[in-house]
N, C-alpha and C positions, 0 to 999 in steps of 0.2 A: 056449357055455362058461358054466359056474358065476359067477353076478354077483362073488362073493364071492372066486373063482380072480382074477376080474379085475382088481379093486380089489388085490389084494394084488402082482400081477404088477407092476401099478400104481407103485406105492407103492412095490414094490424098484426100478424103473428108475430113478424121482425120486431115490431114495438112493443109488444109485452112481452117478448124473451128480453128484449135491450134493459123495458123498465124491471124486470126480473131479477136479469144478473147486478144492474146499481144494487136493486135492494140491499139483495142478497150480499155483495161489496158491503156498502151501508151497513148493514147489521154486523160480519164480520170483523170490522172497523171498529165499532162501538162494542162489541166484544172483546177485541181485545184491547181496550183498553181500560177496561176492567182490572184492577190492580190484584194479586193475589195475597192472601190474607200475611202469609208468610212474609211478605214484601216490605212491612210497617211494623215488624215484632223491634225491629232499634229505637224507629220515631215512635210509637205508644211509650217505649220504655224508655225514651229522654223526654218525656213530657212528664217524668216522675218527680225530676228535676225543676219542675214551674211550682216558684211559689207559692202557698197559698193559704193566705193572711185574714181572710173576710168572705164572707157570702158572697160579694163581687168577684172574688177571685176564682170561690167556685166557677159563678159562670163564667167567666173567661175561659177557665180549661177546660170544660164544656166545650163549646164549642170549638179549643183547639182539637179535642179528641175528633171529634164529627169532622173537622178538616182531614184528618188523619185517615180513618176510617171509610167514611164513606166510598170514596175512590174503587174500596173491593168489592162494596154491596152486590153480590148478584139473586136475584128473584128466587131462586132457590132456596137463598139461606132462610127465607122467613116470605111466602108467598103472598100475607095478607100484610107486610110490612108497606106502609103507605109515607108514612112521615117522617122528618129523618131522624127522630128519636129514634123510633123502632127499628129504621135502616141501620142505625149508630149499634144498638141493642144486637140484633141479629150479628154485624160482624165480630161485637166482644166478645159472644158467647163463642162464635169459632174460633176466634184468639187463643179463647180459655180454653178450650179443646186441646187446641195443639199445645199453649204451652205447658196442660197437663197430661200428653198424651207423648211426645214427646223432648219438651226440653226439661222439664222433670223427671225425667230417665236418663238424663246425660251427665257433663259435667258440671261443677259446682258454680262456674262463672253463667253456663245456660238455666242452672238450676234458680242462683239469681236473679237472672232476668223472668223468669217465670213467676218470680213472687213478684216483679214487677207491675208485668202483663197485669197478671190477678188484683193487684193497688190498683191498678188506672182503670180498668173494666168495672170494679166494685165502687170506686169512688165515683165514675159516669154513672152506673146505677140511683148511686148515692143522690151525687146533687140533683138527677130527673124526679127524685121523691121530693127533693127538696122542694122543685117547683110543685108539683103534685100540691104538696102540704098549702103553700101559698097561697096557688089559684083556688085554693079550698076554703083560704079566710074568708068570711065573711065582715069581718068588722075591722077597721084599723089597728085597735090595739091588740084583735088577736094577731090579725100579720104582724105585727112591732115586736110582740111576744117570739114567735114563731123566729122572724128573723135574730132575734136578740141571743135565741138559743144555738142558734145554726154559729154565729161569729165566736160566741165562747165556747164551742165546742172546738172549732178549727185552731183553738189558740189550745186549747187544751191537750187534742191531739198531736200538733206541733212538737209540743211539751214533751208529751210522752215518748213520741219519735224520737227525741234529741236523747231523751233517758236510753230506749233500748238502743240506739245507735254507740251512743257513749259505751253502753255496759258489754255493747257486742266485743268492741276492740279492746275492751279492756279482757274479757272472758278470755278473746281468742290470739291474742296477741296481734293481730291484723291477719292478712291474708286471703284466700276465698272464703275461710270458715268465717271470719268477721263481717264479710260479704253476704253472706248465706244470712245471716243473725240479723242482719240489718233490712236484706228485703222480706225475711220471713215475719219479722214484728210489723214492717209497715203493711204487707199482705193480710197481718191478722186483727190489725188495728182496724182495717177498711171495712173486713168484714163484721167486724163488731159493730160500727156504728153503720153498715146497708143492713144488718138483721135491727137493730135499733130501730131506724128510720121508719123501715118498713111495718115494723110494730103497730109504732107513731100513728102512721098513714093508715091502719086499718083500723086502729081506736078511733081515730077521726075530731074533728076539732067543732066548738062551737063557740059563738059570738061574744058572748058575755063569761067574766071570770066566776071560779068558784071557789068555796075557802078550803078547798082541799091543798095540802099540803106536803112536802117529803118530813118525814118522822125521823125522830133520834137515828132510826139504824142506820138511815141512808146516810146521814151527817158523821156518825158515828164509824160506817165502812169506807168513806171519802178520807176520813183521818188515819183510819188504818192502811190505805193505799200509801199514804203518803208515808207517815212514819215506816212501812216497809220498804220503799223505794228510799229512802234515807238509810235506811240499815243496810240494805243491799249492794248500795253504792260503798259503806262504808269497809263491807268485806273485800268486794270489787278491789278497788285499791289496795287491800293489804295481803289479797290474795295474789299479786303480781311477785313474780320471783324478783328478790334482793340483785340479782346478777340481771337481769333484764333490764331493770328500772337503770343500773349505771350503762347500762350498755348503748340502751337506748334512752336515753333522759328526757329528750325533745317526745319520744311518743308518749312514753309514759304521762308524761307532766299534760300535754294535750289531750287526752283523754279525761283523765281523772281529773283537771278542771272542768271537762265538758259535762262529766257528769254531774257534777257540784253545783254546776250551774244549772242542769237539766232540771234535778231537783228543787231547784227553788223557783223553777220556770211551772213546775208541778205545781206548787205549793202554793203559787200565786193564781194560778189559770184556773186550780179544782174549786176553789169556794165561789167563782165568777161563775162557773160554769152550773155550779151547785143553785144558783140564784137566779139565774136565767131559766134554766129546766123548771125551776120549783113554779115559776113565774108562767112558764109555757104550759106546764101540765093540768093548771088552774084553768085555759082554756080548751082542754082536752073533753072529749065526748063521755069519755069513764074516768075520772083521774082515777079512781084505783089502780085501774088495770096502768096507766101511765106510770103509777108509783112503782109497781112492778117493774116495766119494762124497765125502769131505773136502777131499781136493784141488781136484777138482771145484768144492765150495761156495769154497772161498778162492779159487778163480781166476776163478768170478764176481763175488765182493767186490772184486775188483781192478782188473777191468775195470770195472764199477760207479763205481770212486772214481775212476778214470782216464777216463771218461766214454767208453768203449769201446762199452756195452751199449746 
């Protein structure tokens, strides 16, 4: 063979082992720094701590979750995952794994942060329906509707937060069980309104209103939510040991106003919230079935405040 064939024969194998090993470098490289899922279970569960006042706030923490998250995405977790919703989606649901697989088998401070995890994965679920619902309106006043419902609901949830939060430390006198009590209600507040939402989103919305309306019952079990969470606060309070209350005065008295307040943060938010829905479900594709899903949501707010759930 040609000296000259040879040397160049040569000389191309050298160059595709050379561009071979970069790759292979290269790919290594961006493998590992791929973040692992485990790595973000503090940052998802300090983003529980953002705010969140309005629709806008929604998506803001939206997106902060997707800063958070993303980083771990590997191809694996969801093969056909393309966009980074679904990149964002694919890593929660591993989140929720682990922290149902194992920090839900540990202690009570891991146990916490697991109902964390669970709030910030279901409320990202949450607000991508939200969008879903949106991009769905077709007419301005059904998005105004739509958005109108989403802001007094956050103010209502809010509300209810500050209720079980209040009622936890008043139950358990502080500690990790007050702990437990506090991420367990926002974990199941979340999931009440992503099975909500989701409802929502599969009844489907149309352009024009209809005179369908929420009826006495739902008016009727919105009052009786509240009258219960007023009575309950009211035992809360005198259910505290006489010898705790002097011992500790400053916790006591910050609680049991926090709930007093909770309460009338109820009281105010449910009829807002009650009039925005009633308003939103007039552009819904079935209000009945809307009316339902309402019912539905108020009779898990109930059991919720009644510590049924």
């Amino acid at each position: 063979m040609n000296t000259k064939i040879i040397r160049l024969i040569a000389i191309a194998t050298v160059t595709v082992l050379m561009v071979g090993t970069v790759f292979t470098a290269s790919a290594k490289k961006r493998t590992s720094k791929v973040k692992s899922v485990t790595s973000i279970v503090q940052d998802i569960r300090n983003l529980e701590n953002t705010p969140v006042t309005s629709r806008a706030d929604c998506k803001t923490l939206k997106g902060k979750i997707e800063a958070v998250a993303l980083p771990c995405f590997k191809k694996t977790m969801d093969k056909s995952a393309v966009t980074k919703v679904q990149k964002t989606k694919a890593v929660l649901s591993q989140l929720d794994e682990y922290a149902a697989q194992v920090l839900e088998s540990s202690s009570n401070f891991d146990m916490a942060d697991a109902g964390y995890i669970h709030k910030m994965s279901n409320s990202y679920f949450t607000f991508d329906t939200y969008d879903q619902m949106l991009s769905k309106a077709s007419s301005s006043d059904e998005r105004k509707a739509i958005e109108s419902e989403i802001d007094a609901w956050v103010m209502l949830q809010n509300a209810l937060q500050d209720y079980c939060t209040n009622a936890s430390y008043l139950e358990s006198y502080g500690g990790s069980m007050a702990l437990l009590g506090v991420a367990g209600s926002g974990w199941t507040l979340s999931q009440i309104r992503l099975n909500d939402s989701g409802e929502l989103l599969r009844i489907g919305t149309k352009a024009t209103a209809s005179k369908q309306s929420l009826g006495n019952i739902d008016i009727d079990m919105a009052t009786s939510i509240i009258q219960n969470i007023g009575n309950n606060a009211n035992s809360l309070k005198e259910s505290v040991d006489d010898d705790f209350k002097k011992s500790e005065p400053e916790y006591y008295n910050t609680f049991a106003r926090g709930i007093t307040d909770a309460v009338k943060k109820v009281t105010e938010a449910m009829p807002k919230w009650l009039e925005a829905r009633n308003k939103m479900l007039q552009y819904t594709a079935n209000p009945k079935e809307a009316v339902e899903a309402t019912k539905s949501l108020l009779e898990d707010i109930k059991k919720l405040t009644n510590n049924e759930l």
